[in-house]
N, CA, C and O of each residue as an XYZ file, in Angstrom:
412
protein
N    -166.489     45.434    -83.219
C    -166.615     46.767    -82.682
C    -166.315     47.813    -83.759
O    -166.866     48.909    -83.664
N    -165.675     47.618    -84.540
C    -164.862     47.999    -85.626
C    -166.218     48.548    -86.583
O    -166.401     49.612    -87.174
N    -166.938     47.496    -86.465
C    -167.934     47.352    -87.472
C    -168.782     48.421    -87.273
O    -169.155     49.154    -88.189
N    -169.182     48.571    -85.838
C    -170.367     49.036    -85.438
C    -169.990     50.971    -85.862
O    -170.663     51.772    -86.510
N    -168.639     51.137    -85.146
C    -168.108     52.684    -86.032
C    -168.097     53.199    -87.411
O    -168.133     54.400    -87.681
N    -168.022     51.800    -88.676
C    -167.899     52.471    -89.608
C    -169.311     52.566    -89.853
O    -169.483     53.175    -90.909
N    -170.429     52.209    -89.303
C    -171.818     52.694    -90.085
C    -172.460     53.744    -89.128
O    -173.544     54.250    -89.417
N    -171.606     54.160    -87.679
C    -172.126     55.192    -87.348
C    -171.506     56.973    -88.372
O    -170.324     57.278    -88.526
N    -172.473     57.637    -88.778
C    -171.672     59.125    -88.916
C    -171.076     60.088    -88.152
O    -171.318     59.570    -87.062
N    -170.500     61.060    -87.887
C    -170.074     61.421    -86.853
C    -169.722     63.048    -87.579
O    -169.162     63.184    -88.667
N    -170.054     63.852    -86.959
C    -169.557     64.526    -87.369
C    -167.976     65.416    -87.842
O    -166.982     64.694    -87.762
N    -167.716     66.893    -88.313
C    -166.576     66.692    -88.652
C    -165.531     67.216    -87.325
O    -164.344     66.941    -87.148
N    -166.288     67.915    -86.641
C    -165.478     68.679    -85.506
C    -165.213     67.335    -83.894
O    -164.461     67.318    -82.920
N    -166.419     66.328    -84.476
C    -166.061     64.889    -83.569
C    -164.846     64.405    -84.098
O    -163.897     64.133    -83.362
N    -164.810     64.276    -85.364
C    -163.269     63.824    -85.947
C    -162.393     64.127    -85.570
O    -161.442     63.470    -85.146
N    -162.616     65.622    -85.688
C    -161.170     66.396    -85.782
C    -160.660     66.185    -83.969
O    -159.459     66.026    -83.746
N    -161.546     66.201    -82.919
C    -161.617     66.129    -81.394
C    -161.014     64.500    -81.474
O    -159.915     64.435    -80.921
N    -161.413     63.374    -81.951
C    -160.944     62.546    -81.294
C    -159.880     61.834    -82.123
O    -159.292     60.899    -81.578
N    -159.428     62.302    -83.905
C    -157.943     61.979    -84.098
C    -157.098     62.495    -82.886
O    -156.440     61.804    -82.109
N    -157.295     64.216    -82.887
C    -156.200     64.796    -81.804
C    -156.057     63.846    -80.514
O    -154.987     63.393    -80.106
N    -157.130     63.656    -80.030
C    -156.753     62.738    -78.848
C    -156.138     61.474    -79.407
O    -154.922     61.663    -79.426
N    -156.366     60.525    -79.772
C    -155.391     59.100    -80.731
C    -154.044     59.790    -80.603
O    -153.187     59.327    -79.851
N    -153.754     61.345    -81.623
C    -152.475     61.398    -81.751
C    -151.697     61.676    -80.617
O    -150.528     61.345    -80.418
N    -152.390     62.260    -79.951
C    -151.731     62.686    -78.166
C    -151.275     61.141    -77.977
O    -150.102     60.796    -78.122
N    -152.132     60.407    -77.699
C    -152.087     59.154    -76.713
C    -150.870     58.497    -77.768
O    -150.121     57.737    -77.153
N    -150.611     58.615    -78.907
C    -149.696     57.905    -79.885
C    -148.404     58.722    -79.490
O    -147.484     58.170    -80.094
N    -147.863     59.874    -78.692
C    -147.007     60.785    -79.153
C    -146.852     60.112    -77.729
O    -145.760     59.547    -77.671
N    -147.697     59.966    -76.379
C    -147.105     59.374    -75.463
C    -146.617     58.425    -75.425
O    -145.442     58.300    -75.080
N    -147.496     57.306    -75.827
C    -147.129     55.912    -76.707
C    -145.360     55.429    -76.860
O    -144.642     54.479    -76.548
N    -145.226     57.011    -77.676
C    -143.885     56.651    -78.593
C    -142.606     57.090    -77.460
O    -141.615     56.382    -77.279
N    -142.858     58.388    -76.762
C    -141.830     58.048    -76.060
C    -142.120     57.442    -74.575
O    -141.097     57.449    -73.889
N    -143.136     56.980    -73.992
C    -143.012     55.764    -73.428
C    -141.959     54.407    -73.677
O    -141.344     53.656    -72.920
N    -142.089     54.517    -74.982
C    -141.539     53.527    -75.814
C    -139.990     53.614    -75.234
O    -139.463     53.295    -74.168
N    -139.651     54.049    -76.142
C    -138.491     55.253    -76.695
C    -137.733     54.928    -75.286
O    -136.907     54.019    -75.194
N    -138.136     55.835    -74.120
C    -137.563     56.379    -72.831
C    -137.449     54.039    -71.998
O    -136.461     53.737    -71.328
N    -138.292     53.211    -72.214
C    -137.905     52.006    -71.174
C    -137.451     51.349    -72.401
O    -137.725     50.180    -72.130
N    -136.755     51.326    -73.989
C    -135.852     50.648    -74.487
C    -134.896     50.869    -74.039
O    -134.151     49.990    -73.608
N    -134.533     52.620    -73.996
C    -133.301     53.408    -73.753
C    -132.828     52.492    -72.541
O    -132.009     51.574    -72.500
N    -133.937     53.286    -71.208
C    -133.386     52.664    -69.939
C    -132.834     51.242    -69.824
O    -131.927     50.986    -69.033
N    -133.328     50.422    -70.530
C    -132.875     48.762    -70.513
C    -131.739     49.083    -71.159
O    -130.862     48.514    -70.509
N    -131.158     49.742    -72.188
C    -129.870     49.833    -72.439
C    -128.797     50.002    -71.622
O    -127.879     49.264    -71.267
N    -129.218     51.542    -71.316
C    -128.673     51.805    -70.015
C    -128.094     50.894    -68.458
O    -127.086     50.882    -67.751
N    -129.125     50.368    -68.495
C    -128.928     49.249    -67.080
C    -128.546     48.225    -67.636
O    -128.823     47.282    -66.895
N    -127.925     47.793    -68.790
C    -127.297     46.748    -69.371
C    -125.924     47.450    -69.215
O    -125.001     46.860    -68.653
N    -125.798     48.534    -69.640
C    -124.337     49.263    -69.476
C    -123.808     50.014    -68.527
O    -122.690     50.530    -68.543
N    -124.902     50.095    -67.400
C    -124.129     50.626    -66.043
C    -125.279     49.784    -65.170
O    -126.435     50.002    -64.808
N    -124.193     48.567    -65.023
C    -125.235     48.575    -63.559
C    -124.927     48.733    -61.941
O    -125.586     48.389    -60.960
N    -123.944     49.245    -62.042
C    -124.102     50.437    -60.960
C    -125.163     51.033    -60.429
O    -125.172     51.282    -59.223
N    -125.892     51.254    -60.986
C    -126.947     51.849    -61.008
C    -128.454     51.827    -60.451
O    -128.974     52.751    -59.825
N    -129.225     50.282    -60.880
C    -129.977     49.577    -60.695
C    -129.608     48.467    -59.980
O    -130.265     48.188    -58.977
N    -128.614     47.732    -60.329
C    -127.800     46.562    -59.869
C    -127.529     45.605    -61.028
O    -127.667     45.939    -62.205
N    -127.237     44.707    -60.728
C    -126.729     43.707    -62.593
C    -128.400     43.097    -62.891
O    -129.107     42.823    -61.922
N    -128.915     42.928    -64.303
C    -129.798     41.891    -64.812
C    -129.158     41.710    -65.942
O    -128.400     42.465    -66.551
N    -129.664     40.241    -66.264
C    -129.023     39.334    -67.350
C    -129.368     40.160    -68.753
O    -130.395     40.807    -68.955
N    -128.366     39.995    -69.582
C    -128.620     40.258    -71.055
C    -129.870     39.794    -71.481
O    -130.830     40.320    -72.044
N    -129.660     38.889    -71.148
C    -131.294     37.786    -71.978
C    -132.961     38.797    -71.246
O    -134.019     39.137    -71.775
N    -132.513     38.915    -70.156
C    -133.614     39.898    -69.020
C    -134.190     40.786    -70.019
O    -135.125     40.591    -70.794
N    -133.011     42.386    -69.742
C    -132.934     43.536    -70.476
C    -133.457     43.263    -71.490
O    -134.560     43.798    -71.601
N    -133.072     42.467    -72.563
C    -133.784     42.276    -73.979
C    -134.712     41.524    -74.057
O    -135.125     41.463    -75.215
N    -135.480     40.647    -73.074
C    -136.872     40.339    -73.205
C    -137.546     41.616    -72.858
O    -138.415     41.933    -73.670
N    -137.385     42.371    -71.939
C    -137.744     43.508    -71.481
C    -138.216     44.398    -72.828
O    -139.326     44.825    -73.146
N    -136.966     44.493    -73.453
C    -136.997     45.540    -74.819
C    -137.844     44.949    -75.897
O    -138.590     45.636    -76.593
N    -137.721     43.776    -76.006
C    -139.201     42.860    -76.777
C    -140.310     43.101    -76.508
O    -141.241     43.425    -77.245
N    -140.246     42.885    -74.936
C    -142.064     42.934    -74.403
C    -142.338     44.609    -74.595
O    -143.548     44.790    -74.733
N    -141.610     45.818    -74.641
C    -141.726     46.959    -74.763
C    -142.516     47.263    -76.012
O    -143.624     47.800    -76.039
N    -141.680     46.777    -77.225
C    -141.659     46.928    -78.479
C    -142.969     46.127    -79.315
O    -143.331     46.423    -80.453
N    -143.517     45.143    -78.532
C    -144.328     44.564    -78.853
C    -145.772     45.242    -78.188
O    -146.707     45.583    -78.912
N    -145.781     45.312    -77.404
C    -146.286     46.367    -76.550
C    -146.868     47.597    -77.187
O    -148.030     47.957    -76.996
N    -146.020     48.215    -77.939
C    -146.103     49.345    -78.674
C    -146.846     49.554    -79.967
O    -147.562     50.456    -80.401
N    -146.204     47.816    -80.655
C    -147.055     47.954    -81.826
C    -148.365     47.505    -81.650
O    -149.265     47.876    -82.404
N    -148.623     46.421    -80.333
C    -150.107     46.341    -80.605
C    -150.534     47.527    -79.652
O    -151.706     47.156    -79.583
N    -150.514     48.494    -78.978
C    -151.113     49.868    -79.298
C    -151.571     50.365    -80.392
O    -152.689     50.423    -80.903
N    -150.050     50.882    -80.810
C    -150.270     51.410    -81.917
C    -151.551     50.177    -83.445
O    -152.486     50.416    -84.209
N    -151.136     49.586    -83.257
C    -152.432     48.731    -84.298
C    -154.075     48.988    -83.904
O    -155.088     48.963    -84.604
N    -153.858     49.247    -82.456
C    -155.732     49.679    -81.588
C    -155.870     51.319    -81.473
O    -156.878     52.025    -81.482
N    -154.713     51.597    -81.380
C    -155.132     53.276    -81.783
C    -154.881     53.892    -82.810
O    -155.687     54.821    -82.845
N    -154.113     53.933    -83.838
C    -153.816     54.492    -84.661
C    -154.800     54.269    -85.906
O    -154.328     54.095    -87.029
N    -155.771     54.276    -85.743
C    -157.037     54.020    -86.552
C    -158.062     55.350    -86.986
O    -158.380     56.179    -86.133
N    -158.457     55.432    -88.176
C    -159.173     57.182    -88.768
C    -160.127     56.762    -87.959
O    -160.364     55.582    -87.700
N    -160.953     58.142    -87.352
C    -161.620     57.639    -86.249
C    -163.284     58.011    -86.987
O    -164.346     58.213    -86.397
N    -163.035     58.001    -88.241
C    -164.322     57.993    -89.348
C    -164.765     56.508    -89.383
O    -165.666     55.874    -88.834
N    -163.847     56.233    -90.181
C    -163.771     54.888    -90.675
C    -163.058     53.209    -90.562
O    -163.009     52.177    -91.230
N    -162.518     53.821    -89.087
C    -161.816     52.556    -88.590
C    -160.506     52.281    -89.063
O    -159.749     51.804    -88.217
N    -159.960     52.497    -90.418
C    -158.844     51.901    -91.152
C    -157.505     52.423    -90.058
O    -157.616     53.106    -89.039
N    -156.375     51.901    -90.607
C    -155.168     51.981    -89.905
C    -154.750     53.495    -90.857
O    -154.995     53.237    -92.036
N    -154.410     54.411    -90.769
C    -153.681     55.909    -90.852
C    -152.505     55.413    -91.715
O    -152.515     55.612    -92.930
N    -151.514     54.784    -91.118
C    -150.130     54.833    -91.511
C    -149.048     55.280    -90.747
O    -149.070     55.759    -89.613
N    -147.639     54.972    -91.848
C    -147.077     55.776    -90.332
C    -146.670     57.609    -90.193
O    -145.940     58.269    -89.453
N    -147.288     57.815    -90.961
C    -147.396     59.641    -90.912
C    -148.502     60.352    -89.663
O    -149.704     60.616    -89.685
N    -147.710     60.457    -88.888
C    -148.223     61.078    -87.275
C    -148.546     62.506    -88.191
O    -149.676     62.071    -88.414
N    -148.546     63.176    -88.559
C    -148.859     64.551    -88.811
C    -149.926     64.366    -90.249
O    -149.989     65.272    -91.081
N    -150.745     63.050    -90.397
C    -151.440     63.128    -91.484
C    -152.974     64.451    -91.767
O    -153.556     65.122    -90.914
N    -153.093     64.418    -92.557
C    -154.038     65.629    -92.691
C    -155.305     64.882    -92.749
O    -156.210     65.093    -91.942
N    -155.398     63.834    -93.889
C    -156.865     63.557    -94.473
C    -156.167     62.181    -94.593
O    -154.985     61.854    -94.698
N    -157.999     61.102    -94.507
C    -158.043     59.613    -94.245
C    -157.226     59.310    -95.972
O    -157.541     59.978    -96.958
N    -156.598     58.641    -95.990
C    -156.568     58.095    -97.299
C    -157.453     57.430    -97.378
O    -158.178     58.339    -97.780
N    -158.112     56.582    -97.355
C    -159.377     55.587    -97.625
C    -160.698     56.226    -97.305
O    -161.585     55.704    -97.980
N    -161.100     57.093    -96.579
C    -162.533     57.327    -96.435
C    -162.585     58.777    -96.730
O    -163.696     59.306    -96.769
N    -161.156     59.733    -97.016
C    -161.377     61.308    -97.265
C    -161.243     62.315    -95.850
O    -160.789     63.455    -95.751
N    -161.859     61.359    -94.767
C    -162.160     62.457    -93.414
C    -160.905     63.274    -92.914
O    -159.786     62.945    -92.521
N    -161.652     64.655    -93.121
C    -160.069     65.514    -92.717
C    -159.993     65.359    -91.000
O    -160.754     65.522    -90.047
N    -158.992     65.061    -91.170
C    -158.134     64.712    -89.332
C    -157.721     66.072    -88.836
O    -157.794     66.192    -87.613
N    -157.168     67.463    -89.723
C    -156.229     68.429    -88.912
C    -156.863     69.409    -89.801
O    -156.560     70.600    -89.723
């Protein structure tokens, strides 16, 4: 699929329209993230709250989160010119590998 994007052209104001969307969906992404590690902390340290789950639980939980995240992030975080992976600079300007300005 990968393939079939880098030999389409696209223009530059398509670029610039669908990095912004990637980075939206990446900025939710992150504190999606962020906010059900926290909470599994949380309900490891009050469970009052929720009620008791096992240590081993909570932190498969925080695994499957985290794993979760990066293969997102590996399917979206891609220049939407040229397919390649960005990096981890959320505020990048221009593709390193293909030039296409993102912002």
């Amino acid at each position: 699929m990968r393939a079939q994007k880098k030999a389409q052209k696209k223009d530059p104001q398509q670029i610039l329209q669908e990095f912004r969307a990637r980075q939206n969906r990446q900025f939710i992404a992150i504190a999606l993230s962020l906010f059900g590690v926290m909470l599994c902390a949380v309900i490891y340290k009050r469970p009052d709250i929720f009620g008791e789950f096992s240590k081993s639980m909570l932190f498969g939980a925080q695994a499957v989160i985290i794993v979760s995240y990066v293969v997102f992030t590996s399917y979206n975080w891609a220049c939407p010119s040229c397919a390649n992976y960005l990096g981890a600079d959320i505020t990048r300007r221009v593709c390193k590998k293909c030039g296409a300005r993102l912002q």
